[in-house]
C-alpha positions as CSV (number, residue, x, y, z in Angstrom):
1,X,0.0,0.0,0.0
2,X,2.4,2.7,-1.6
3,X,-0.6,5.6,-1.0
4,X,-1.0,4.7,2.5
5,X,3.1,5.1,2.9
6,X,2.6,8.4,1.0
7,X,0.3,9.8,3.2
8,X,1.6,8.8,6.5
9,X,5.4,9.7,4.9
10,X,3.8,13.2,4.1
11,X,2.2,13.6,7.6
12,X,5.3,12.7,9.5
13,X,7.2,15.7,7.5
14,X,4.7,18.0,8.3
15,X,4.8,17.3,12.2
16,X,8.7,17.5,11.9
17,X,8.7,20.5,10.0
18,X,6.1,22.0,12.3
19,X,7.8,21.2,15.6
20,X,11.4,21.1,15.0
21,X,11.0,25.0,14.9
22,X,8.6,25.8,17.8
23,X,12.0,23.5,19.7
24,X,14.6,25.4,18.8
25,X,12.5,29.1,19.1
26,X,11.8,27.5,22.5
27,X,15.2,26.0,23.7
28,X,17.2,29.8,22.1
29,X,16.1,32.0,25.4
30,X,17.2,28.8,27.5
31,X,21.0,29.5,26.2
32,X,20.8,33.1,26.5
């Protein structure tokens, strides 16, 4: 099931994309 792949492939980069950001804005005021 390729499309089922597909789909859960393109979720997966949407949650990393989404969150790896909101980590790092939110671990930067930790260093400073």
């Amino acid at each position: 099931m390729p499309h089922r792949r597909d789909g859960f492939l393109v979720i997966a980069a949407a949650v990393l994309l989404t969150s790896f950001p909101v980590v790092i804005w939110y671990r930067k005021p930790a260093f400073e």
